[in-house]
FIBA-790032 format. One record per residue (C-alpha): x, y, z; residue in three letters. Coordinates in nm, 3 decimals, decimal comma. Layout:
<nodes>
+---------+---------+---------+-------+
!    east !   north !      up ! domar !
+---------+---------+---------+-------+
!       X !       Y !       Z !   Ala !
...
+---------+---------+---------+-------+
</nodes>
This chain:
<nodes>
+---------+---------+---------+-------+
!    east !   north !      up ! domar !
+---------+---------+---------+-------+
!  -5,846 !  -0,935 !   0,974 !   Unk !
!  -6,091 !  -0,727 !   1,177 !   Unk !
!  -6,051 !  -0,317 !   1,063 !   Unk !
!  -6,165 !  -0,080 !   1,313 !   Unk !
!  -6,254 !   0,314 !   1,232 !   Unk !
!  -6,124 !   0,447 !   1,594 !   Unk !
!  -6,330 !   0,725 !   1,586 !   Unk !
!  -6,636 !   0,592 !   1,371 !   Unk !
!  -6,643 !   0,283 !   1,633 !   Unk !
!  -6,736 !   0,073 !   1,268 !   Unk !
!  -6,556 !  -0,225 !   1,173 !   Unk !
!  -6,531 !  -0,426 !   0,863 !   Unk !
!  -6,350 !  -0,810 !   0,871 !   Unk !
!  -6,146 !  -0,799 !   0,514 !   Unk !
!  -5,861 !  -1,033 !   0,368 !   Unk !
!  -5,665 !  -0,757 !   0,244 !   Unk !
!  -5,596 !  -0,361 !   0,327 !   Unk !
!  -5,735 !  -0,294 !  -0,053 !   Unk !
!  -6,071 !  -0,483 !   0,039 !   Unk !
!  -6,052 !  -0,268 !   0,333 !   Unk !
!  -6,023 !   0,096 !   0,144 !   Unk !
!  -6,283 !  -0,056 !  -0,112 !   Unk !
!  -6,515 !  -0,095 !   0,196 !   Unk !
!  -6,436 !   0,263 !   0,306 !   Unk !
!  -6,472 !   0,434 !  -0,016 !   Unk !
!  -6,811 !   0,265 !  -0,064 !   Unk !
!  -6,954 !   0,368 !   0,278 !   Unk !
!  -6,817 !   0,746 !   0,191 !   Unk !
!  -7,063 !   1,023 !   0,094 !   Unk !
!  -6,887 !   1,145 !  -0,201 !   Unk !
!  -6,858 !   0,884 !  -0,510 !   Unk !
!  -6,483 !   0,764 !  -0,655 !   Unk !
!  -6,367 !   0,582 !  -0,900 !   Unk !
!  -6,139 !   0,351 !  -0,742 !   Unk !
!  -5,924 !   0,338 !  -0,447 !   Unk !
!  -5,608 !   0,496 !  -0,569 !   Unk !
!  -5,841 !   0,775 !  -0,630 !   Unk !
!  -6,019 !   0,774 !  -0,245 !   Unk !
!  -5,702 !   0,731 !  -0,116 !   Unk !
!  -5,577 !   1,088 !  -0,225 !   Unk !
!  -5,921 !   1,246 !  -0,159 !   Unk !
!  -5,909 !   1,120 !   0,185 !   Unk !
!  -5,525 !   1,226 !   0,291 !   Unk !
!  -5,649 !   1,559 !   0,157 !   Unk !
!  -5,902 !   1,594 !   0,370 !   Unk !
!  -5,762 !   1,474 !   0,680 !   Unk !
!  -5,428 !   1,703 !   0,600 !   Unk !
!  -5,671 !   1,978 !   0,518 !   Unk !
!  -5,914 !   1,923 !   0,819 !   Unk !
!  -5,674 !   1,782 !   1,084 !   Unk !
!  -5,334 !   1,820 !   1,004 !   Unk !
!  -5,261 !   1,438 !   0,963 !   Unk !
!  -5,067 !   1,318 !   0,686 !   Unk !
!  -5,125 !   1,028 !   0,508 !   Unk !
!  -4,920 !   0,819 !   0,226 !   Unk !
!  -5,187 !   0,744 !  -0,048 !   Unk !
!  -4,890 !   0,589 !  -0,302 !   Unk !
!  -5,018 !   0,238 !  -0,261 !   Unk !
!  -5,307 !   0,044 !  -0,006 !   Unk !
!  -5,038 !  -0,085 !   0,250 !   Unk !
!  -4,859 !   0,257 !   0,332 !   Unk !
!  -5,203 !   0,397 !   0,334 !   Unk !
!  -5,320 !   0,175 !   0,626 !   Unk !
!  -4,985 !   0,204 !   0,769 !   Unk !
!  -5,037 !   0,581 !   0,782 !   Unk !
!  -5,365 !   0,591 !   0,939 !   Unk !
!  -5,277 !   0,304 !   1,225 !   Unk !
!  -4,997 !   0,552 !   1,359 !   Unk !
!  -5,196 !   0,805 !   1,337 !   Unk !
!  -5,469 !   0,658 !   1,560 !   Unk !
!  -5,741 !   0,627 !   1,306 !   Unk !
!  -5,765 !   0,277 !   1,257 !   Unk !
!  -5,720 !  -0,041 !   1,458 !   Unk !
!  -5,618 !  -0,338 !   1,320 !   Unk !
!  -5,665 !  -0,728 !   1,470 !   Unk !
!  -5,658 !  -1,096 !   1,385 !   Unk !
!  -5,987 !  -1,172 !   1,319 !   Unk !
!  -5,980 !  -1,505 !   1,461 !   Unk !
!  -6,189 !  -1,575 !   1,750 !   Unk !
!  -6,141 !  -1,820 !   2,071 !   Unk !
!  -5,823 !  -2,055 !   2,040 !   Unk !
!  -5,786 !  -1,958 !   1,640 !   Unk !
!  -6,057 !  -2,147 !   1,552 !   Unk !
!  -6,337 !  -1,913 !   1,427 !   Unk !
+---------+---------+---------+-------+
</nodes>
């Protein structure tokens, strides 16, 4: 699957939504321990910054959370007719 920042324009191709926040929480500034831990760091500061509220109980509702809230995109990574 292809995983699109909206508003970052960056994109990562991952198998899974927790390869996905592992990819975020490497590229962010501050260091974490694991993802359960970015996770909650990161719904803070979006609640905190811009008043969107994210579920940060497990990877799935996480990336749930932040497609209906516009933040990320999410497509099927394969290219012309499946094959690539």
């Amino acid at each position: 699957m292809k995983y699109t920042l909206v508003k970052r324009n960056k994109s990562f191709r991952a198998d899974s939504p927790s390869q996905f926040i592992g990819w975020m929480r490497k590229m962010d500034l501050q260091s974490w321990k694991d993802n359960q831990e970015f996770m909650e760091g990161y719904a803070y500061r979006k609640m905190t910054f811009e008043n969107i509220r994210l579920r940060y109980d497990n990877e799935n509702n996480f990336v749930e959370d932040l497609i209906k809230n516009n933040l990320l995109k999410v497509e099927d990574s394969k290219g012309f007719l499946g094959v690539f």
